[in-house]
ROKEPA-256480 format. One line per 10 residues: for each residue x, y, z of N, C-alpha, C, O. Coordinates in steps of 0.05 Angstrom, whole numbers, plus 5000, padded with zeros to 4 digits. Last residue first. Example, Ala and Ser with C-alpha at 12.3 -4.5 7.8 and 13.67 -1.06 7.14 Angstrom:
<pts>
5257:4955:5142:5273:4979:5143:5258:5001:5157:5268:5023:5161 ~ 5264:4886:5156:5246:4910:5156:5264:4934:5156:5285:4934:5169
</pts>
This chain:
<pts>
4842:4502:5135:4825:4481:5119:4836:4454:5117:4825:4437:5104 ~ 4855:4505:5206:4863:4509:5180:4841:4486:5156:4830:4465:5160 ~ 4819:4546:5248:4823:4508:5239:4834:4511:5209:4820:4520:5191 ~ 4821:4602:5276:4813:4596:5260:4820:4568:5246:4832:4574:5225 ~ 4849:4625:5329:4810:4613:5327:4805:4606:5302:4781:4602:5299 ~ 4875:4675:5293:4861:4669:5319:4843:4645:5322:4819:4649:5317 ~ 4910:4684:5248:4890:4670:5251:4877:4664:5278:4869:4641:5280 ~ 4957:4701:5264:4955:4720:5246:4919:4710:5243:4903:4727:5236 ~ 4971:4670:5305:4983:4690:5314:4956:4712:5285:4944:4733:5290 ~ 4976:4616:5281:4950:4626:5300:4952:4651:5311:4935:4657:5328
5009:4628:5242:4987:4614:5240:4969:4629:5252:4954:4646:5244 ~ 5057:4628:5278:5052:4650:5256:5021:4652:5248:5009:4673:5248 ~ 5057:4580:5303:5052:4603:5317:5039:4625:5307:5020:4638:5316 ~ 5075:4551:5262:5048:4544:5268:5046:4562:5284:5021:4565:5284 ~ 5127:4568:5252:5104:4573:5224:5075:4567:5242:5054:4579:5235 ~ 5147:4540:5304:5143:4574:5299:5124:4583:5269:5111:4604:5268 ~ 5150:4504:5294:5130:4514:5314:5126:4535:5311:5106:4549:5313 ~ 5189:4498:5252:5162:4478:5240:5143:4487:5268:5120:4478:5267 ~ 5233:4520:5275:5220:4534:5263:5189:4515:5255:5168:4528:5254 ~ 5271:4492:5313:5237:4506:5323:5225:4518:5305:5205:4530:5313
5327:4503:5279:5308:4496:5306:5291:4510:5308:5291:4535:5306 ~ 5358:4511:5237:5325:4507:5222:5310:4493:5256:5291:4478:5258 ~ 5401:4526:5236:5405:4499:5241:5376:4496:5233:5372:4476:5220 ~ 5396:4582:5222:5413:4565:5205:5411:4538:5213:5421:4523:5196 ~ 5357:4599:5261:5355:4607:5225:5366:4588:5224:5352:4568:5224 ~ 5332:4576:5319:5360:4584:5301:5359:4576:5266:5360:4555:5253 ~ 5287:4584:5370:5298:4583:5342:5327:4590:5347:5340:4602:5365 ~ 5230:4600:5417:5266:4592:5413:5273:4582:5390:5259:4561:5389 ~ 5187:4636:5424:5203:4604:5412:5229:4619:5411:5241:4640:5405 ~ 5132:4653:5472:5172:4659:5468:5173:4633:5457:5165:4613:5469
5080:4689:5499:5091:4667:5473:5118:4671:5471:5127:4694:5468 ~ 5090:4709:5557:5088:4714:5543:5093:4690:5525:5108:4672:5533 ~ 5082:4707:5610:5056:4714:5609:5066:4721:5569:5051:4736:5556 ~ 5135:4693:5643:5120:4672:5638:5082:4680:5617:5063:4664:5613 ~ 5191:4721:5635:5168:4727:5623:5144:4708:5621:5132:4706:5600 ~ 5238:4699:5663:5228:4724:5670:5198:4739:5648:5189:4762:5648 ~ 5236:4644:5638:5227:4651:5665:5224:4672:5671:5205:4674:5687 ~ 5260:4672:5584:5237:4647:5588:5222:4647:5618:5197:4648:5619 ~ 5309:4687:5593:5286:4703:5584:5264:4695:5587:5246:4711:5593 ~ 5335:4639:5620:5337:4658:5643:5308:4679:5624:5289:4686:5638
5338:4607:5576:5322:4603:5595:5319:4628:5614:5297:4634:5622 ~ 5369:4640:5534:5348:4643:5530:5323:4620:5551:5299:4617:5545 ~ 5421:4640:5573:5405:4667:5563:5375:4659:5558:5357:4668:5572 ~ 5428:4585:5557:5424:4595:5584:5416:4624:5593:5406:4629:5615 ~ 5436:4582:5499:5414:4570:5514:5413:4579:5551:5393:4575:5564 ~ 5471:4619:5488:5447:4625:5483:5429:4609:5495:5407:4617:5502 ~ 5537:4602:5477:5519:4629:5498:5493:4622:5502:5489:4618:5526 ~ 5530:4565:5424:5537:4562:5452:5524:4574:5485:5512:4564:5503 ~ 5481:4575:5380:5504:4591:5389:5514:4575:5425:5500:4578:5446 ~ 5431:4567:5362:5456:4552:5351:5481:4552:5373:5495:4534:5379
5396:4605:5376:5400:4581:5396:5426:4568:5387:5441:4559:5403 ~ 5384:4652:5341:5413:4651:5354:5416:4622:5373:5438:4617:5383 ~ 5327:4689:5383:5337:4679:5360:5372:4664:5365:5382:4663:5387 ~ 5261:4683:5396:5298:4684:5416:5312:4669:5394:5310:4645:5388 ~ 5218:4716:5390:5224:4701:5378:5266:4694:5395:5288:4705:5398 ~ 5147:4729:5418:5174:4736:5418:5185:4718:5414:5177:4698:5424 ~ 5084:4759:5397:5098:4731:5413:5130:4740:5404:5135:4754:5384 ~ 5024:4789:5392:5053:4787:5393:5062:4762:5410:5050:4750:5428 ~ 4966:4832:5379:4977:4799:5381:5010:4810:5388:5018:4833:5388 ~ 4981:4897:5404:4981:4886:5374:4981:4856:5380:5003:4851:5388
4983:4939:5450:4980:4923:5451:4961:4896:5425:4939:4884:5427 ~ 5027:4966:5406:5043:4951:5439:5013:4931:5440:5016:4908:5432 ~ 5003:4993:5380:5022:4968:5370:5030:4957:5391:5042:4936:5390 ~ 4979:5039:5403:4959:5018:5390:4980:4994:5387:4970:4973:5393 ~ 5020:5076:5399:5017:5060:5423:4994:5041:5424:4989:5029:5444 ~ 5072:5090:5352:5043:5092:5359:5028:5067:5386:5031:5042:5384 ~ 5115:5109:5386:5114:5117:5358:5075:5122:5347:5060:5141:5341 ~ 5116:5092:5437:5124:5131:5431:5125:5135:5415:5133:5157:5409 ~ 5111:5044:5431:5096:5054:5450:5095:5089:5438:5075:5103:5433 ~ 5160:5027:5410:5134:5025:5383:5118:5044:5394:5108:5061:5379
5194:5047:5446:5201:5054:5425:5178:5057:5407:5174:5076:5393 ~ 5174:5004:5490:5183:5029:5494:5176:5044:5469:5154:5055:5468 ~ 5187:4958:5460:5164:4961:5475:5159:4986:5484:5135:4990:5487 ~ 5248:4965:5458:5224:4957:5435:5195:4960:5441:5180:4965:5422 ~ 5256:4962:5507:5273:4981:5493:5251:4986:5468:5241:5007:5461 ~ 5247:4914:5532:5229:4935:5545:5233:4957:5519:5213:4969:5512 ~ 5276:4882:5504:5249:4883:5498:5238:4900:5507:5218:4907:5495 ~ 5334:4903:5513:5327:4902:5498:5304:4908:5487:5300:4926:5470 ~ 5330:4890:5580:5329:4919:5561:5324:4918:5531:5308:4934:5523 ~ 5332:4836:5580:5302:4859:5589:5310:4877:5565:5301:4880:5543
5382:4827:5560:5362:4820:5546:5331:4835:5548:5314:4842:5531 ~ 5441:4856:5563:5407:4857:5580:5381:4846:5565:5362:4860:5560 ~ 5486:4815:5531:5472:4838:5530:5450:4831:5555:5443:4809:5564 ~ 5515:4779:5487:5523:4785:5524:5511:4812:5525:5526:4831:5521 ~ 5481:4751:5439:5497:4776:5449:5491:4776:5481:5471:4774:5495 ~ 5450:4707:5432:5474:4713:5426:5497:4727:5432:5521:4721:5431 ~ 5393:4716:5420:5400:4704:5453:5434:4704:5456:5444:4702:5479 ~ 5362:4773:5397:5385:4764:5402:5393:4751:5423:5399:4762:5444 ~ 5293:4774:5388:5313:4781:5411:5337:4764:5406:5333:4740:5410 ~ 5237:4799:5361:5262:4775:5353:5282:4789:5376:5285:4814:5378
5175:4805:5364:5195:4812:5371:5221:4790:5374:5221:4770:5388 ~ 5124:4801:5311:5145:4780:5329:5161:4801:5329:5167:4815:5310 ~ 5055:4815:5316:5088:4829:5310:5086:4810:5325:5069:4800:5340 ~ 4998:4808:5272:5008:4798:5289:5043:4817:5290:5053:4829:5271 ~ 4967:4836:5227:4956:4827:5247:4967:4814:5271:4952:4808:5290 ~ 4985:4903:5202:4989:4863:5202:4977:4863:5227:4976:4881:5244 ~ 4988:4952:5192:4973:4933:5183:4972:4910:5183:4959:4896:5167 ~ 5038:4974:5208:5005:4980:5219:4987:4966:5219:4971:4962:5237 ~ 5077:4972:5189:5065:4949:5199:5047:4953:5222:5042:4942:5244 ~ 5101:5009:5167:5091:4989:5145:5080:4959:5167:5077:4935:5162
5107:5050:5200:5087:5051:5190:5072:5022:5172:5049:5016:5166 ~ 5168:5044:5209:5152:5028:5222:5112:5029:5215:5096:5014:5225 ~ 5206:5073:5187:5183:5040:5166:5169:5036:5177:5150:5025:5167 ~ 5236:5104:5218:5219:5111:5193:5202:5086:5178:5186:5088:5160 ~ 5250:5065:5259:5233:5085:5259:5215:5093:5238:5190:5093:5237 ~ 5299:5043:5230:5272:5024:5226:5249:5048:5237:5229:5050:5223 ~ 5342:5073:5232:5325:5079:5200:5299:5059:5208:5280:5058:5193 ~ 5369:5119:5276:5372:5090:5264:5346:5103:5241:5337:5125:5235 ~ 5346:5172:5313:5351:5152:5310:5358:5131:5293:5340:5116:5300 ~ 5285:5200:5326:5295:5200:5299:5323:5189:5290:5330:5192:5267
5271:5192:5369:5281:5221:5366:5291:5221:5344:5307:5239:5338 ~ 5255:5135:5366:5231:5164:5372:5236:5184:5369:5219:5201:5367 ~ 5306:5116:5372:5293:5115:5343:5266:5136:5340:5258:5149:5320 ~ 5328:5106:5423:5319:5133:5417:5311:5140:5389:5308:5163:5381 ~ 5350:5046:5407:5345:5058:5428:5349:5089:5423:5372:5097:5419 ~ 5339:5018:5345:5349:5021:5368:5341:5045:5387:5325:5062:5379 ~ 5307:4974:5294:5297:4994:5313:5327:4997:5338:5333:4976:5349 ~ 5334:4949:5229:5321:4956:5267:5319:4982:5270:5326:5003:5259 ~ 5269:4951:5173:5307:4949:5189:5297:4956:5226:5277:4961:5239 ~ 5225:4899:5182:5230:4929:5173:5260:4930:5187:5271:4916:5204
5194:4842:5143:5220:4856:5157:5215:4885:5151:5206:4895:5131 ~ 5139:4811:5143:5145:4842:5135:5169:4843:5153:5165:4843:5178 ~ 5105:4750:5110:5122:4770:5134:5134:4794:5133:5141:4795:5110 ~ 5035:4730:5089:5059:4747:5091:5069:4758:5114:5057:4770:5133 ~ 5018:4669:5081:5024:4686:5101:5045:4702:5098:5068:4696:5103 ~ 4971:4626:5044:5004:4645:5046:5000:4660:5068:4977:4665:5075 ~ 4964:4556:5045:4951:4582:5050:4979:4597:5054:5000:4588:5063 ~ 4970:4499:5066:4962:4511:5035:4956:4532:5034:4938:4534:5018 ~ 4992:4496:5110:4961:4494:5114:4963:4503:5077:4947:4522:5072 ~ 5040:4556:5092:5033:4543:5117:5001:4527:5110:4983:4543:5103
5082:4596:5056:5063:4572:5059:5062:4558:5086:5081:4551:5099 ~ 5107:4660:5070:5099:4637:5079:5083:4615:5064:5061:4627:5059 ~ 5135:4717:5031:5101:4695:5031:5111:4671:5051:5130:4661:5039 ~ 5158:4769:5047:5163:4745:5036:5146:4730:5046:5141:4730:5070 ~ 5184:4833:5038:5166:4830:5044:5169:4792:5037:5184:4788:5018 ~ 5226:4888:5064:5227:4870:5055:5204:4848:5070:5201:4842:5094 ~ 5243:4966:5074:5225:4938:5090:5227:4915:5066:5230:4926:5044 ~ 5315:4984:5071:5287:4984:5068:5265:4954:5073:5272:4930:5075 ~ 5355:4959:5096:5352:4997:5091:5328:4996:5081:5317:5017:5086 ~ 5391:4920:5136:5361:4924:5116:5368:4952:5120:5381:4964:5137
5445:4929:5155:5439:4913:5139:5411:4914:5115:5410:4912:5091 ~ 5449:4945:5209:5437:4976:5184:5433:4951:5163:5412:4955:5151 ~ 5509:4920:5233:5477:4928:5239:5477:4946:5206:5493:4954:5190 ~ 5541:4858:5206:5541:4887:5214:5511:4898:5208:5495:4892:5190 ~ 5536:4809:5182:5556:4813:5205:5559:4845:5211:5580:4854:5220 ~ 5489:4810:5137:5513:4810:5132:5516:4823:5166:5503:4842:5174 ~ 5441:4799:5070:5456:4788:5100:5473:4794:5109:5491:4786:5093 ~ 5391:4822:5037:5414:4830:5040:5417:4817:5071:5403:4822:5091 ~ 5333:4775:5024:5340:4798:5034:5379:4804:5033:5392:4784:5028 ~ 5290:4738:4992:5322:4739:4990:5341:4769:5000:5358:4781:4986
5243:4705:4999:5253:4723:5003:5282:4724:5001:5295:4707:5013 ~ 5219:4659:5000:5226:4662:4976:5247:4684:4974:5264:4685:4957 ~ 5221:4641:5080:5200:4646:5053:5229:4646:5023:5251:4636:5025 ~ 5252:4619:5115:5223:4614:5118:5208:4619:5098:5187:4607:5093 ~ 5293:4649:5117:5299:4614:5103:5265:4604:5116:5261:4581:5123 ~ 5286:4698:5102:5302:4685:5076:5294:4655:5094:5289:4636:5079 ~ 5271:4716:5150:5251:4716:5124:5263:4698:5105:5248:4682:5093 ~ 5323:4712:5185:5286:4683:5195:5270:4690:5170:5254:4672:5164 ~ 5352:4736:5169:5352:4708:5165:5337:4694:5174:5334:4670:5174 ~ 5330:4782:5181:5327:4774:5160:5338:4750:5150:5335:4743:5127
5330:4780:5239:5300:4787:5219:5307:4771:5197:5296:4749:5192 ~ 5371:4785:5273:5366:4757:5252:5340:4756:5233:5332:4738:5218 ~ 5381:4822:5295:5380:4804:5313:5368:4777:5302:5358:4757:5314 ~ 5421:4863:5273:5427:4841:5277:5410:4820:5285:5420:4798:5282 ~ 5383:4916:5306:5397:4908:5281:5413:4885:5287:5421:4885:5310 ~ 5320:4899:5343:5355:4909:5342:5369:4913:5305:5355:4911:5285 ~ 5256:4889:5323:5279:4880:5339:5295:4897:5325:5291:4908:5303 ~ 5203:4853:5288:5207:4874:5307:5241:4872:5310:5252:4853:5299 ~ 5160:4832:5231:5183:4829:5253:5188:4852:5258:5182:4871:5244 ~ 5099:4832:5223:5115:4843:5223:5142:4841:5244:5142:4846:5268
5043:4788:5192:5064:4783:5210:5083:4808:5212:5091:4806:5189 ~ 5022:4798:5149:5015:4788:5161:5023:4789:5200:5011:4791:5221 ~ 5022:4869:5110:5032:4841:5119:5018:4831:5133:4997:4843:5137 ~ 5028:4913:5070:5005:4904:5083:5012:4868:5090:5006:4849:5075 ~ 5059:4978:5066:5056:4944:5059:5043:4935:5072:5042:4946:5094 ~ 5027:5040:5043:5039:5019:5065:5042:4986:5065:5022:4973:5065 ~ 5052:5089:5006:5045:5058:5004:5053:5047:5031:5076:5046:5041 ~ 5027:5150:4974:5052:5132:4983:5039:5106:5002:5016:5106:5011 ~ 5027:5199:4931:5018:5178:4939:5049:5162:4949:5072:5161:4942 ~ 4996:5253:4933:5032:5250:4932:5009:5220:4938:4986:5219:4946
4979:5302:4871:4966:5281:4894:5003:5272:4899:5023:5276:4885 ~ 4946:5359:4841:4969:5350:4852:4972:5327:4877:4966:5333:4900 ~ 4883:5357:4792:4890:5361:4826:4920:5350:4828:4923:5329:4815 ~ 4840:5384:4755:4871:5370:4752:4876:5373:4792:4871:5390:4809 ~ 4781:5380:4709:4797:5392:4738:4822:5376:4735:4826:5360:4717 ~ 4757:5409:4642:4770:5386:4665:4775:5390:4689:4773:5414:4692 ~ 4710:5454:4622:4739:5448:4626:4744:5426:4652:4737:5429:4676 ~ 4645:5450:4581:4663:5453:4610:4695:5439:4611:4701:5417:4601 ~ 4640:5469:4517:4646:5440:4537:4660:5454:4563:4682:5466:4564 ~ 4605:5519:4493:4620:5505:4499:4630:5477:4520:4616:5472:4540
4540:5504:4453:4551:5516:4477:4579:5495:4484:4581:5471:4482 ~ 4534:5552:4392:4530:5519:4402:4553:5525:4427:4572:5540:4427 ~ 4500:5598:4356:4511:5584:4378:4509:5556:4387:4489:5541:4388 ~ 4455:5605:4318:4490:5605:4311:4513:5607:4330:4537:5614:4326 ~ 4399:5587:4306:4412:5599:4323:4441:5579:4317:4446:5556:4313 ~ 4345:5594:4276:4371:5585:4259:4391:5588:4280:4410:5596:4267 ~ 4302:5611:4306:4307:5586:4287:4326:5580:4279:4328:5556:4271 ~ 4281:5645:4343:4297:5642:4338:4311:5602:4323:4323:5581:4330 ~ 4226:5630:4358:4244:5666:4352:4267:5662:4331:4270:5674:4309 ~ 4217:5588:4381:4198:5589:4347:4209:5622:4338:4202:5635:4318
4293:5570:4376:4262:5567:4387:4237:5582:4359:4238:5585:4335 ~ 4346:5528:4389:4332:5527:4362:4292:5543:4387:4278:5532:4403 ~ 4379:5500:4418:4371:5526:4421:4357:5545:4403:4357:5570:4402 ~ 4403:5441:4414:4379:5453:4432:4379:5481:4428:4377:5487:4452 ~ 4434:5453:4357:4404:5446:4360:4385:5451:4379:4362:5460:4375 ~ 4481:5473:4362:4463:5486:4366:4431:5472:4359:4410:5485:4357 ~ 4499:5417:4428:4506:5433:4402:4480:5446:4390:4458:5438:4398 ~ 4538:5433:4492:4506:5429:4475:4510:5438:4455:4520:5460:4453 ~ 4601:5401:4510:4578:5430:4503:4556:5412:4489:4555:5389:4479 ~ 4610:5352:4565:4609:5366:4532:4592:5393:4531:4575:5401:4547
4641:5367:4630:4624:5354:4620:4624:5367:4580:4636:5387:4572 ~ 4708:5336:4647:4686:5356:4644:4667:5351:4622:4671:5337:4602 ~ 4713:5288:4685:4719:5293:4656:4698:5311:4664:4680:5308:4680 ~ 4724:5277:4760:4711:5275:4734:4723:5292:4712:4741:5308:4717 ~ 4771:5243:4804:4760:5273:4778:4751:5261:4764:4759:5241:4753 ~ 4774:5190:4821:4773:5217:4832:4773:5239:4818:4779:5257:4833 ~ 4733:5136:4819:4736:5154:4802:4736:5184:4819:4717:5197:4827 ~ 4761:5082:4833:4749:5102:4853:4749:5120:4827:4770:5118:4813 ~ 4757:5008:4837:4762:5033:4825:4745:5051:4840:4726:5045:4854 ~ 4803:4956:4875:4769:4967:4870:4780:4999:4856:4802:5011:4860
4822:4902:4865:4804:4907:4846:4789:4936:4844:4773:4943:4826 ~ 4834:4896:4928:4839:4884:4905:4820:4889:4887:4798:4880:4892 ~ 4832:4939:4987:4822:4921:4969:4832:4911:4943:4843:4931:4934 ~ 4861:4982:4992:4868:4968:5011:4866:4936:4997:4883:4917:4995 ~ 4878:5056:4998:4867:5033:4978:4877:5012:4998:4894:5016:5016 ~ 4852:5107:5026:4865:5093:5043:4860:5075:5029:4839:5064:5036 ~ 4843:5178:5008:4838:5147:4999:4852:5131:5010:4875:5138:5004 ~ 4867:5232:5028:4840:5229:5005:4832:5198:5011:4810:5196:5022 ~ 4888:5272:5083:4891:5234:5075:4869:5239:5051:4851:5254:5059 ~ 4931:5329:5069:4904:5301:5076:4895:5287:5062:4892:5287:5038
4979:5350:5047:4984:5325:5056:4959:5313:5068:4960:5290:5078 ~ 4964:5403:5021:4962:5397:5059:4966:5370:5061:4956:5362:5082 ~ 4984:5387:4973:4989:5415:4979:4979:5414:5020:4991:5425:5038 ~ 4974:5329:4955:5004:5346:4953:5014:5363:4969:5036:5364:4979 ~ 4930:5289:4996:4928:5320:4979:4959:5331:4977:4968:5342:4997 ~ 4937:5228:4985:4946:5249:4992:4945:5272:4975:4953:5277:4952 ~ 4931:5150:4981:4934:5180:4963:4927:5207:4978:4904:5205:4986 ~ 4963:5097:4999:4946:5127:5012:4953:5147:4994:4974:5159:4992 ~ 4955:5025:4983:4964:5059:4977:4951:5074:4992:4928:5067:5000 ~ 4948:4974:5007:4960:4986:5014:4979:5024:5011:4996:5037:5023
4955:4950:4937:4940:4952:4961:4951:4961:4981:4975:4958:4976 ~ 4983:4988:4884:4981:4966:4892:4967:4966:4920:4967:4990:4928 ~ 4949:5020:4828:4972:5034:4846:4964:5000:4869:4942:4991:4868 ~ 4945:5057:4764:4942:5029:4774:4965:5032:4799:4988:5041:4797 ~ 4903:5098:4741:4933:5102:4754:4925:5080:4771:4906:5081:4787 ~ 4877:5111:4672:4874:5095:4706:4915:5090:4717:4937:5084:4708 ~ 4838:5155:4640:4864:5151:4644:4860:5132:4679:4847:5137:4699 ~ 4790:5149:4592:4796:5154:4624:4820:5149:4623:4828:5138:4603 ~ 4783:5184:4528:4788:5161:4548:4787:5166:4574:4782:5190:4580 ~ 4708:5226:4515:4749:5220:4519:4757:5195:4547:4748:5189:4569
4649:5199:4483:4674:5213:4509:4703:5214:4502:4717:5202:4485 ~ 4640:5236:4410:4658:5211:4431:4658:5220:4459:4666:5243:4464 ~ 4592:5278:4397:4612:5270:4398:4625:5247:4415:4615:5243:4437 ~ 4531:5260:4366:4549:5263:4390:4571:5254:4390:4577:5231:4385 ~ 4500:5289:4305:4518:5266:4322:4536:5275:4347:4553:5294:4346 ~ 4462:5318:4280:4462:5303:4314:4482:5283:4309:4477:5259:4311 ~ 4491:5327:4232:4454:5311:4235:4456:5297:4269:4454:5274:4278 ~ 4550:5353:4248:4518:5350:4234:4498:5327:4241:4498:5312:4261 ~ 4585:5330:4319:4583:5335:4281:4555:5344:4280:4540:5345:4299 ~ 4616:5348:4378:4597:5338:4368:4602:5342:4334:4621:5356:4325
4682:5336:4393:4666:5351:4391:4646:5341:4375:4653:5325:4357 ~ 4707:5287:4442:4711:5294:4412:4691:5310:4411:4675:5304:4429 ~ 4739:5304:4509:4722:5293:4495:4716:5308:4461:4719:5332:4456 ~ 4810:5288:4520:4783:5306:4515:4762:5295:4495:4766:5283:4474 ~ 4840:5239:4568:4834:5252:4534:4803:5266:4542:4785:5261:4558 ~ 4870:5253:4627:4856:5242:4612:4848:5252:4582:4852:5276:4577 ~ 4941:5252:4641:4925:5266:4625:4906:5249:4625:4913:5225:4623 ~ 4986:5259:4687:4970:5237:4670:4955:5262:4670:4954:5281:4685 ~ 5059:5260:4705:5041:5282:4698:5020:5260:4679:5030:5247:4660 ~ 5102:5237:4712:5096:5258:4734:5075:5265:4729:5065:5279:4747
5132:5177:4700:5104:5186:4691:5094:5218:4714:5076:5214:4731 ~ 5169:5152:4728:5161:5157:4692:5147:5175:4692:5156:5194:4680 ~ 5139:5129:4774:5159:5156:4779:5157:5160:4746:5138:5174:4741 ~ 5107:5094:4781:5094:5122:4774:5123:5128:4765:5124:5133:4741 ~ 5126:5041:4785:5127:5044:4759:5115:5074:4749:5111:5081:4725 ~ 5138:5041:4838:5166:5049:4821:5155:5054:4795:5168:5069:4780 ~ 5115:5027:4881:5103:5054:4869:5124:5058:4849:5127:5081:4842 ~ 5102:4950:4894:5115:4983:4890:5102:5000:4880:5080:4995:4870 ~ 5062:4911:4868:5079:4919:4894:5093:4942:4910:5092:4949:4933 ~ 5018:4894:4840:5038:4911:4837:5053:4912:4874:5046:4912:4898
4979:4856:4843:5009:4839:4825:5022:4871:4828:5042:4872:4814 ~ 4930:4884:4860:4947:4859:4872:4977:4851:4865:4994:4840:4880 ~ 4909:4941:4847:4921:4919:4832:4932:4910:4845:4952:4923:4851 ~ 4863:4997:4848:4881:4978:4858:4882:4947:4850:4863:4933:4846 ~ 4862:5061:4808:4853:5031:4810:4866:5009:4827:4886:5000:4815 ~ 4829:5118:4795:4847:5113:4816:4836:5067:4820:4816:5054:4829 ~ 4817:5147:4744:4808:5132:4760:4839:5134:4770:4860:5143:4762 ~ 4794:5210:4713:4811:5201:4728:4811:5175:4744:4802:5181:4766 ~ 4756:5209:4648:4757:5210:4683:4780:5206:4692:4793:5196:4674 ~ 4747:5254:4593:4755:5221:4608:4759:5227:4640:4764:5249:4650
4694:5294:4581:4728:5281:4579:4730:5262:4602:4718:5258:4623 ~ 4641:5285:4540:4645:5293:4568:4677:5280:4559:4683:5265:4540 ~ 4630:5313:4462:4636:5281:4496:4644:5291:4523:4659:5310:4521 ~ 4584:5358:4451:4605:5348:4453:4599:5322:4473:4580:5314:4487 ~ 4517:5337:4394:4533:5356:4423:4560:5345:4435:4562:5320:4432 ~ 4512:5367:4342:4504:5354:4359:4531:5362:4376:4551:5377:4375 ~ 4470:5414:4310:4495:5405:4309:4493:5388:4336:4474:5392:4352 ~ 4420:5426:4273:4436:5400:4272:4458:5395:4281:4472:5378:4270 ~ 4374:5472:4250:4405:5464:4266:4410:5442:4276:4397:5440:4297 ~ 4338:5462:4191:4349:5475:4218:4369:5464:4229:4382:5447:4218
4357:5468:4118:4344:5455:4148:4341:5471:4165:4341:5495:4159 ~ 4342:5493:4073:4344:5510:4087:4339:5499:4117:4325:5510:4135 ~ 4335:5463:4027:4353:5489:4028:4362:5511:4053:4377:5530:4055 ~ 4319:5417:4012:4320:5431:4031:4336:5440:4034:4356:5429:4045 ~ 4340:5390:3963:4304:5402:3962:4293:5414:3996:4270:5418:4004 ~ 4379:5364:3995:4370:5363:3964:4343:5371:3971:4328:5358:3985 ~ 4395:5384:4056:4397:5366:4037:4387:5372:4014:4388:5397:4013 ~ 4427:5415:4109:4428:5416:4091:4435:5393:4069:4457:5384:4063 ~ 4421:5429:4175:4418:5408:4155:4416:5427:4126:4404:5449:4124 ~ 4474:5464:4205:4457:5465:4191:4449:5445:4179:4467:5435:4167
4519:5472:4259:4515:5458:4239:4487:5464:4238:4474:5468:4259 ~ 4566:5476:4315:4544:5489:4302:4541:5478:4274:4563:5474:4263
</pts>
């Protein structure tokens, strides 16, 4: 509320100008983040209030926006019923989910030929605040499948940058691990999730719980241990089974199967006997550490994640 008051006017009229609306809430997706590690700090964002209007009409400032930079692949979530709000996916794109409340009118508009000097100026509407859980699906190319052991993560580490945990006993991955391909001058991301074993649908082992992170790829390799004196069927049926009773869109997902372990003495007569009992499926044969078949297998990856598409 404000009065002009100048030299040889003693008696302006009302002049007060009007508040800034308050800053927005954006919701922003960023390529270079990867994780959600850099919210946890932070439980609680504020946007700034908007500055209150001055004399001779001046409008007050908006208040900043506050932006919660979150990486592709986020689902923001109502806290309180867990429904889905925003499925981010794109690079770059902003969503403004609360608005800044809006400014008060200052007493100038209310100036009439009654009422001339009026000694109200109207308040600024109050902000909204909403409780959100956000959580992240990785968004790969490629998602390996399979056992614990059966070499996921020595087919990411010596195919990409990736530098996963290795080691002679199952559970090894505890969380999904993500690593770029070059293939054709072009990247191809692979997504390890830990294994999957048999009754992981009843909650089971730990790859169950990840398996969300590979909703989104365009191709799964099922990696089969040719190594282990095992049922090899069972195995794949076991996996095939398993994604089936998790979400049954993934069974029929691209896929080609990877027979890992050729190095190994055992394995080449295992991995013919898998070879003939599946003639309707893509099957390479590899070994991480000797580097067999892998220069077929990147080109599998290729057309696996590229259908129909001629590399540039």
């Amino acid at each position: 509320m404000s009065f002009r008051r100048e030299k040889y006017i003693p008696r302006g009229g009302p002049d007060g100008g009007d508040g800034g609306r308050g800053g927005n809430l954006i919701i922003k997706v960023q390529s270079n983040l990867k994780t959600l590690t850099h919210l946890r700090p932070n439980g609680k964002y504020f946007a700034r209030d908007g500055q209150p209007g001055a004399g001779r009409q001046k409008s007050g400032s908006d208040g900043e926006s506050v932006i919660i930079a979150v990486p592709p692949g986020s689902r923001i979530l109502d806290a309180q019923s867990s429904e889905l709000m925003l499925d981010l996916v794109n690079d770059g794109d902003e969503i403004v989910l609360l608005k800044g409340g809006r400014g008060g009118q200052g007493n100038m508009h209310f100036a009439t030929s009654r009422v001339q000097a009026p000694r109200y100026a109207q308040p600024g509407l109050p902000g909204h605040s909403i409780e959100l859980k956000i959580e992240m699906n990785l968004i790969a190319d490629i998602g390996f499948v399979g056992f614990p052991n059966a070499g996921k993560s020595s087919l990411l580490k010596v195919l990409t940058a990736a530098d996963p945990k290795i080691a002679a006993y199952p559970f090894t991955t505890k969380i999904p691990n993500l690593g770029v391909m070059y293939i054709h001058n072009q990247e191809l991301v692979l997504a390890d999730i830990p294994g999957i074993i048999e009754g992981a649908s009843q909650g089971l082992g730990l790859g169950f719980r990840f398996l969300k992170h590979i909703h989104r790829t365009a191709g799964l390799a099922f990696l089969v241990d040719m190594s282990e004196e095992i049922d090899h069927e069972h195995v794949f049926k076991t996996l095939l089974s398993e994604l089936s009773q998790y979400a049954p869109e993934l069974v029929s997902r691209p896929r080609l199967i990877i027979a890992t372990k050729l190095d190994m003495p055992e394995a080449a007569d295992a991995f013919k006997a898998f070879t003939a009992n599946h003639p309707d499926e893509l099957i390479y044969g590899i070994s991480a550490h000797t580097n067999l078949g892998l220069g077929e297998l990147k080109k599998a990856f290729w057309d696996l994640a590229h259908p129909g598409k001629t590399p540039d």
